[in-house]
C-alpha positions as CSV (number, residue, x, y, z in Angstrom):
1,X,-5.5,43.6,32.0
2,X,-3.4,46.2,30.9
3,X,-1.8,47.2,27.5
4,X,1.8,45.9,28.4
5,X,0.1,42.2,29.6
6,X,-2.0,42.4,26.8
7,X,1.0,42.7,24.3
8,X,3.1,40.1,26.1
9,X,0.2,37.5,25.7
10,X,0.0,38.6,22.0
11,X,4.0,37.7,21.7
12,X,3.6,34.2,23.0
13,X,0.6,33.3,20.9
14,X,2.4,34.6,17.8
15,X,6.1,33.5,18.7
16,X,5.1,30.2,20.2
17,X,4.2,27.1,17.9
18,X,1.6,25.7,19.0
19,X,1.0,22.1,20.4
20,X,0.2,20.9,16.8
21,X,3.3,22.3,15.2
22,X,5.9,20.1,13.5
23,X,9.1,21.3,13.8
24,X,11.4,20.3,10.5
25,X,14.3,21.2,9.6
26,X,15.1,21.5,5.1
27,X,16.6,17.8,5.7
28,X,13.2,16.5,7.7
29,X,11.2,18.4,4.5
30,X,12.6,17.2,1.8
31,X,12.3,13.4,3.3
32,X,8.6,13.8,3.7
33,X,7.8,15.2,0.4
34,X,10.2,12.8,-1.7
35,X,8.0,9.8,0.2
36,X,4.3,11.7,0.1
37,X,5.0,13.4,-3.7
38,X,2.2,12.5,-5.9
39,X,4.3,13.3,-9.0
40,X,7.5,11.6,-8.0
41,X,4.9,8.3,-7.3
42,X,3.5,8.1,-10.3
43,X,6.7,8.7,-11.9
44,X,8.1,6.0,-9.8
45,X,4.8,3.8,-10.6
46,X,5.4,4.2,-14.6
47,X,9.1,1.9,-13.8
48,X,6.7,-1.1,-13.2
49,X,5.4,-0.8,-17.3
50,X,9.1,-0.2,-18.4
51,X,10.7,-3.1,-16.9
52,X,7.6,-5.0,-17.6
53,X,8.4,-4.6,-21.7
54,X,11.9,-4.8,-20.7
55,X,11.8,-8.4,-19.2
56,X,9.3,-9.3,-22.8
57,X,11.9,-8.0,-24.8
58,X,14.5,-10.3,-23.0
59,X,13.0,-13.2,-23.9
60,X,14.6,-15.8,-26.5
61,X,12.4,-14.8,-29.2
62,X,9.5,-12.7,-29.7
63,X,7.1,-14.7,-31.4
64,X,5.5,-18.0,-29.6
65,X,5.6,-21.3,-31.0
66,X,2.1,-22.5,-32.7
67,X,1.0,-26.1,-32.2
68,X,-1.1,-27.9,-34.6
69,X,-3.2,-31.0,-33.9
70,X,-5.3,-32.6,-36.9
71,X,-7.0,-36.0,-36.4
72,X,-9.0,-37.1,-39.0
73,X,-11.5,-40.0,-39.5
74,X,-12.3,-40.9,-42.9
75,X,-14.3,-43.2,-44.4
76,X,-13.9,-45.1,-47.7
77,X,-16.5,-47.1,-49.4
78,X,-15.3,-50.5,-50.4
79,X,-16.2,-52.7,-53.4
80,X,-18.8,-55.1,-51.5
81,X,-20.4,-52.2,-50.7
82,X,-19.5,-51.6,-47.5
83,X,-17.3,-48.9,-45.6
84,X,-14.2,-48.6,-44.2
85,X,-13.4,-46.4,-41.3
86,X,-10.1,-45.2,-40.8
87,X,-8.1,-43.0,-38.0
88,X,-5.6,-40.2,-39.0
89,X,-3.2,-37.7,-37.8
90,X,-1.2,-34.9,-38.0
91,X,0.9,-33.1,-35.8
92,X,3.5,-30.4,-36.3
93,X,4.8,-27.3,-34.3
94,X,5.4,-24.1,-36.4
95,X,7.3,-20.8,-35.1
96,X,7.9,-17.1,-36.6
97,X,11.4,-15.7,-36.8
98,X,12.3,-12.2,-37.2
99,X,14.8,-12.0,-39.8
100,X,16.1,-8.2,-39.9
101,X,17.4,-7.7,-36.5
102,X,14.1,-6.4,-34.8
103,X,15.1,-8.3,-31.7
104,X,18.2,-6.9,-30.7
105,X,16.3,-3.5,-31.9
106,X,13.0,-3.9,-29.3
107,X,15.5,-4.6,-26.5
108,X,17.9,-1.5,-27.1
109,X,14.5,0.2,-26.9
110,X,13.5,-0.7,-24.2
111,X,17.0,-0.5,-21.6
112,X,17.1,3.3,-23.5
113,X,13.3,4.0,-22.5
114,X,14.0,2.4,-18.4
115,X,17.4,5.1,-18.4
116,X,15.2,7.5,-19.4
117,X,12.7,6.7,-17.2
118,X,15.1,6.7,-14.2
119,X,16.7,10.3,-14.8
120,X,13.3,11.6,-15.5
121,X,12.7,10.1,-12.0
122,X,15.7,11.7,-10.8
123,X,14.8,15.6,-12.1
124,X,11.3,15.4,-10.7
125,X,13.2,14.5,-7.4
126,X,15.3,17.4,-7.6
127,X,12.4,20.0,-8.8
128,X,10.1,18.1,-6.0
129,X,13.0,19.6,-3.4
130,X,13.5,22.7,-5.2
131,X,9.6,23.7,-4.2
132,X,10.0,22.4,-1.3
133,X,13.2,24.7,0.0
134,X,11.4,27.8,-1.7
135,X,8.2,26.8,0.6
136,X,10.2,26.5,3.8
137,X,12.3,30.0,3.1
138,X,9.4,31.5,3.1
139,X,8.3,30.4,5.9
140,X,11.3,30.9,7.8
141,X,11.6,34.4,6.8
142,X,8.3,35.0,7.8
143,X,9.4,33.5,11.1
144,X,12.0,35.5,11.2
145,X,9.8,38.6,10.4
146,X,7.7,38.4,13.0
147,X,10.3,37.9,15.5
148,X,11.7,41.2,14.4
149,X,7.8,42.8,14.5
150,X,7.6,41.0,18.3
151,X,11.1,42.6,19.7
152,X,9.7,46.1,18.0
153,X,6.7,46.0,20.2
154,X,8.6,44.7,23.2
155,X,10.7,48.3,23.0
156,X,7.2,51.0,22.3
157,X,5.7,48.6,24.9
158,X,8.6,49.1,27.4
159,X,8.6,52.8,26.2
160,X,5.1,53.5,26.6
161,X,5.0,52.2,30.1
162,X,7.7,54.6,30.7
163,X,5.7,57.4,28.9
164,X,2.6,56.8,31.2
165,X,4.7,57.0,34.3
166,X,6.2,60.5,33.1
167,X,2.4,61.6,32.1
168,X,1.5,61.2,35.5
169,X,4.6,62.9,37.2
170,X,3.7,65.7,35.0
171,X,7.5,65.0,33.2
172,X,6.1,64.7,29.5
173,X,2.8,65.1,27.6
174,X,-0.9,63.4,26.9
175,X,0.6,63.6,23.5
176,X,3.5,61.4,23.8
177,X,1.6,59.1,25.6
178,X,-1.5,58.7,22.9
179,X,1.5,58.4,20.3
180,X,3.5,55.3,22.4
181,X,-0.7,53.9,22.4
182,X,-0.9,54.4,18.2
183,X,2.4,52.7,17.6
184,X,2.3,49.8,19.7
185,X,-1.3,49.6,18.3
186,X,0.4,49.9,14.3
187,X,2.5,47.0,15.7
188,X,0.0,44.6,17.2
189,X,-2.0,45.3,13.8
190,X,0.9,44.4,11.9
191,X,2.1,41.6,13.9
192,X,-1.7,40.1,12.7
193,X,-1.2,40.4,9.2
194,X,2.0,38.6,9.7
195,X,0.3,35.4,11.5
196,X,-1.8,35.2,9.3
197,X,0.7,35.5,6.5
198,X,2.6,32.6,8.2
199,X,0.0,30.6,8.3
200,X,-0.5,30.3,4.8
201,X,3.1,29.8,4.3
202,X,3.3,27.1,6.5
203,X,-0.6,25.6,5.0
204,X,1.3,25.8,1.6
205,X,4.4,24.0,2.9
206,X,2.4,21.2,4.5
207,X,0.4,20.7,1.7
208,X,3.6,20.4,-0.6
209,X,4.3,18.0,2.0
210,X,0.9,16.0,1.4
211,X,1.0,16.6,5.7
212,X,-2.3,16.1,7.9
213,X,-4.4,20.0,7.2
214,X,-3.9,20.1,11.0
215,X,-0.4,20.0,11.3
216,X,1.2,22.9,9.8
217,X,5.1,22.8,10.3
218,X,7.6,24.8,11.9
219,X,10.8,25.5,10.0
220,X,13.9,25.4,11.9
221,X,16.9,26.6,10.0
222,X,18.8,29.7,8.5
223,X,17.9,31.5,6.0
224,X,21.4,32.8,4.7
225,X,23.5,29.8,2.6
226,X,26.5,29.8,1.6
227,X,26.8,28.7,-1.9
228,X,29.8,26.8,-3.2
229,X,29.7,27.2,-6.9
230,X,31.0,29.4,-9.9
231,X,29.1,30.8,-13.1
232,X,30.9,27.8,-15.2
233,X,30.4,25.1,-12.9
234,X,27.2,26.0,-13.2
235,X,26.9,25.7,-16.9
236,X,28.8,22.2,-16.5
237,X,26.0,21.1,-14.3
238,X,23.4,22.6,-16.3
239,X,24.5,20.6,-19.3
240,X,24.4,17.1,-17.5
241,X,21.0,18.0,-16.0
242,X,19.0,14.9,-15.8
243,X,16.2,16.2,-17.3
244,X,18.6,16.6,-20.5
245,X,19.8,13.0,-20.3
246,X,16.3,11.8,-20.2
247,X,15.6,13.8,-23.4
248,X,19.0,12.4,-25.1
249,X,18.2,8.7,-23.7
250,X,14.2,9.2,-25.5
251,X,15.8,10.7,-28.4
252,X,18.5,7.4,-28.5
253,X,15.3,5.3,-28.0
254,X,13.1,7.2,-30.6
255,X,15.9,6.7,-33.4
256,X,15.9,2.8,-32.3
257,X,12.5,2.6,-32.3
258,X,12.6,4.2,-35.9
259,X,15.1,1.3,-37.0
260,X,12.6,-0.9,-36.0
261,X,9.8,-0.2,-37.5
262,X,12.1,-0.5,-40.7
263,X,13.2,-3.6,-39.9
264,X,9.4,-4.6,-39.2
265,X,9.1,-3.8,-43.0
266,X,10.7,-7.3,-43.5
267,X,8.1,-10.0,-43.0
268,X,8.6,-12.8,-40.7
269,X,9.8,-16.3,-41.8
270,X,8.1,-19.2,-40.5
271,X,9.1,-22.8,-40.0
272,X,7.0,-25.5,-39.3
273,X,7.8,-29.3,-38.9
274,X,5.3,-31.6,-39.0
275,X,4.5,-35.8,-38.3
276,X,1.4,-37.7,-39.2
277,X,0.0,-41.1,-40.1
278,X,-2.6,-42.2,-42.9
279,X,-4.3,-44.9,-45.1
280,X,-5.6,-47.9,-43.8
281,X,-4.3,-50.4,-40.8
282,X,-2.2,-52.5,-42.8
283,X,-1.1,-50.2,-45.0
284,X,-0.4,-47.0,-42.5
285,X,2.1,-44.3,-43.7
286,X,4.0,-42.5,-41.7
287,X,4.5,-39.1,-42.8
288,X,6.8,-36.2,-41.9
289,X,6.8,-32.6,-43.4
290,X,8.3,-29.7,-43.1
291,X,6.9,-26.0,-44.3
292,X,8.5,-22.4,-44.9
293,X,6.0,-19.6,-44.7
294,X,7.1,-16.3,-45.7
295,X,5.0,-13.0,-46.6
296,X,5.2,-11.2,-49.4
297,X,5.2,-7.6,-48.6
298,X,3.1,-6.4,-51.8
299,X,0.4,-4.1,-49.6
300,X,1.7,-3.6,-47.0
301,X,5.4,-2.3,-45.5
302,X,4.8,-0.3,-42.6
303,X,4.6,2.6,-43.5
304,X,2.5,4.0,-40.8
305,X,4.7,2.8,-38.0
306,X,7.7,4.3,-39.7
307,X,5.9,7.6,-40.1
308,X,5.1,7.7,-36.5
309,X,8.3,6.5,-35.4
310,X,9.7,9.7,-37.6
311,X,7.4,12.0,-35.9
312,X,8.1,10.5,-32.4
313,X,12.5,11.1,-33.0
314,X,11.8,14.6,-34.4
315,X,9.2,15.6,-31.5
316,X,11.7,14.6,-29.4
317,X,14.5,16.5,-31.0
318,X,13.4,19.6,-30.9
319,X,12.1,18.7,-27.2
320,X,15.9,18.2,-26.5
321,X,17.5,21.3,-28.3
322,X,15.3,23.4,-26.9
323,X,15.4,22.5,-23.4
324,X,19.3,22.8,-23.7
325,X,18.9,26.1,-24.8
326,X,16.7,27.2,-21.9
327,X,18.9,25.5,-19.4
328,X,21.4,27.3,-20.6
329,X,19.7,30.9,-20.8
330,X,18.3,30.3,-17.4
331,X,21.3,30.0,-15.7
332,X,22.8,32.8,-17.7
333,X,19.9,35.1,-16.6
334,X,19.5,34.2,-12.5
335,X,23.0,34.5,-12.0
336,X,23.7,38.1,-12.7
337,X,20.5,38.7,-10.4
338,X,21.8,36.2,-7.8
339,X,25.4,38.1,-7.5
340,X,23.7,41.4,-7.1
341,X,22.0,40.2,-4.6
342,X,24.8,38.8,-2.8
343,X,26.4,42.0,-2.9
344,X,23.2,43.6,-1.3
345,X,23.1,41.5,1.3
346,X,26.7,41.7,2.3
347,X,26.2,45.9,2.2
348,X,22.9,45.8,4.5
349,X,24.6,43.6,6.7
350,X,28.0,45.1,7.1
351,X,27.7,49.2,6.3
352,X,24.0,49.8,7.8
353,X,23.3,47.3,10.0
354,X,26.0,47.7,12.8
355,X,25.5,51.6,12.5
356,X,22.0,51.3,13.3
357,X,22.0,49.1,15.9
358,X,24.7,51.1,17.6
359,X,22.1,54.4,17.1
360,X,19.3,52.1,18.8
361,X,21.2,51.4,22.2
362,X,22.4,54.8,22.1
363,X,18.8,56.1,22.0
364,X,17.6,53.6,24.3
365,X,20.2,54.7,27.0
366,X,19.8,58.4,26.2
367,X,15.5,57.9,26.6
368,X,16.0,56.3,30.0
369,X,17.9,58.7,31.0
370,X,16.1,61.8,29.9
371,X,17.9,63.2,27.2
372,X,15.2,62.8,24.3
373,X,11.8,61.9,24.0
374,X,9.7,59.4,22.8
375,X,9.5,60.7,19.5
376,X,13.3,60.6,19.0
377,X,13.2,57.1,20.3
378,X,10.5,55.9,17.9
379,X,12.3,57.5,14.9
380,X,15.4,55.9,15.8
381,X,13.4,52.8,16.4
382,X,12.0,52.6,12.8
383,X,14.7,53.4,11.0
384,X,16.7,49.9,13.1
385,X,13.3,47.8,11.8
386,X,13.6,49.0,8.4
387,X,17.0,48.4,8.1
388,X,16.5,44.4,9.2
389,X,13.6,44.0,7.4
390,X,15.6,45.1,4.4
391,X,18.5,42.9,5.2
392,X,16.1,39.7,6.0
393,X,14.3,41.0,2.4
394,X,17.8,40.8,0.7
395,X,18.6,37.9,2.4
396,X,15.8,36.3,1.3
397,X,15.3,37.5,-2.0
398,X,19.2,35.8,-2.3
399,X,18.0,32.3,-0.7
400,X,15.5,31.9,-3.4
401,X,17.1,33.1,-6.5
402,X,19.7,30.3,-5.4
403,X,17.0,28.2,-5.2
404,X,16.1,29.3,-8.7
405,X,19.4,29.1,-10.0
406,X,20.0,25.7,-8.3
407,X,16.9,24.3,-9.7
408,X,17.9,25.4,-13.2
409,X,21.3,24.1,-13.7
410,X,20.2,20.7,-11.7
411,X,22.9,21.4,-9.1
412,X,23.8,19.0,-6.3
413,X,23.4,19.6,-2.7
């Protein structure tokens, strides 16, 4: 088998996917990892609690009724000596109010803590995505790469053959020939490293995915996007972020939680009422009472629940401030890098690109025909593969500081 056959099978075994490939597109990606994430699961899972102490809240009253049952026998010893038995009763149902408001308190607490729940639910979806797109550019750019590496060798390939043919006519040298050998060589070598670079793109993709380790996936897409937003709409987005509701719906729930625990200062009334019979046969009574229990908060008022519900609001204060702040600064810091960037990209693309690839058919046309060697051909050659590798680099370098940018403000696709 010669070189050239040689290099063609190396192109299909690198540019093919294999059998076991899964070809997804962003769409296809972000599906499988919202159903498979192990994060967004258990945040989902935690719902089942909340609603749980939502649906006890919602109940008439928080305290159960108590039912008491006393029989009694007594005995009473009578003048001839003898005893008398006798059967009694009492009966009553008792039940504990809350007197200071600590119902309507426990259920603001608890539709405050399921809102939170659900935009917490909603940001780990959107940071869940977020690594999910930054995964798949990378593997498409490294798709993308070795595509570019693959055409390279195609043209030294094609080149050399011609070499070898010239060698032989005794129309160039040994030493253009050994130099077409060590570049397509450089190629093939680097054309390696890129497989195997690809494949722990795509291993760290599928694994993101929670996919089968045997199935590493193909991404099908482009790299380039365009992005629809300004600077301020940014900052508007950035400010309604659902991580930051979350915080301001916990921060809501901590205070009412903290009104609560004041109210639980206030002991509980309870009312019982009450029917029984006693004394003898034919002189039964029939008796009905009523009762009124109420504590008398001497030793202790709660303090310890206040004082944790103090610490829990002003934990969860400075949470909040301070991840508005770095929303904020974020956003303000990526998108300076993301518009330079842009502007890159747009340069490589429009001032060096077409230039270059005009120089490469040129050369091409001009080698075939004679007018300069291989060496002139290669140089040309390398400077058209380091100008697209720079333009894919900016390119994606761009995609993923949108990413970045994205993820911080909590932007929308």
């Amino acid at each position: 088998m010669n070189r050239l056959a040689g290099g063609a099978l190396l192109c299909a075994a690198l540019c093919v996917p294999p059998a076991w490939a899964q070809t997804l597109s962003l769409e296809d990606a972000w599906r499988i990892a919202e159903q498979a994430s192990p994060a967004l699961n258990s945040a989902r899972a935690a719902r089942h609690a909340v609603e749980g102490q939502q649906a006890e809240s919602a109940a008439l009253l928080w305290n159960n009724p108590a039912v008491v049952l006393d029989p009694v026998r007594r005995t009473v010893p009578q003048a001839s000596g003898s005893e008398r038995r006798m059967n009694e009763w009492h009966a009553g149902v008792a039940q504990t109010f809350e007197i200071a408001g600590q119902q309507g308190l426990r259920r603001e607490t608890a539709r405050l803590d399921l809102a939170a729940l659900e935009r917490s639910v909603e940001d780990i979806r959107r940071q869940v995505r977020a690594d999910v797109e930054e995964r798949f550019v990378r593997v498409l750019a490294l798709q993308r790469r070795l595509a570019l590496e693959t055409e390279n060798l195609g043209l030294v390939q094609s080149a050399a053959q011609a070499v070898r043919k010239r060698v032989a006519a005794g129309e160039a040298s040994r030493l253009d020939g050994n130099l077409a050998a060590v570049e397509a060589e450089r190629i093939r070598n680097q054309l390696g490293q890129l497989a195997e670079s690809l494949i722990s793109a795509r291993a760290e993709l599928a694994q993101l995915m929670q996919l089968d380790p045997g199935k590493l996936p193909e991404a099908d897409g482009e790299i380039a996007k365009a992005a629809g937003y300004s600077r301020d709409a940014l900052l508007e987005s950035a400010s309604r972020r659902p991580q930051l509701q979350a915080l301001a719906q916990r921060e809501d729930a901590a205070r009412t939680r903290l009104d609560f625990e004041r109210a639980a200062a206030v002991p509980d009334i309870t009312l019982g009422v009450s029917a029984g019979r006693e004394g003898p046969t034919d002189m039964r009574e029939n008796l009905v009472g009523v009762t009124v229990s109420l504590p008398l908060p001497l030793f202790r008022r709660n303090q310890a629940g206040i004082g944790r519900a103090m610490s829990d609001l002003t934990a969860t204060q400075i949470e909040r401030q301070a991840a508005q702040r770095d929303v904020r600064a974020a956003v303000l810091s990526i998108w300076p890098r993301v518009e330079r960037l842009r502007e890159r990209s747009a340069r490589l693309r429009s001032a060096v690109l077409p230039p270059l690839e005009e120089n490469l058919r040129l050369s091409r046309r001009a080698f075939a025909e004679g007018e300069i060697g291989l060496t002139e051909l290669l140089l040309v050659n390398r400077q058209v593969l380091d100008g697209r590798r720079d333009a894919l680099e900016a390119e994606t370098e761009l995609r993923l500081a949108q990413v970045a940018l994205e993820r911080a403000a909590g932007w929308t696709h």
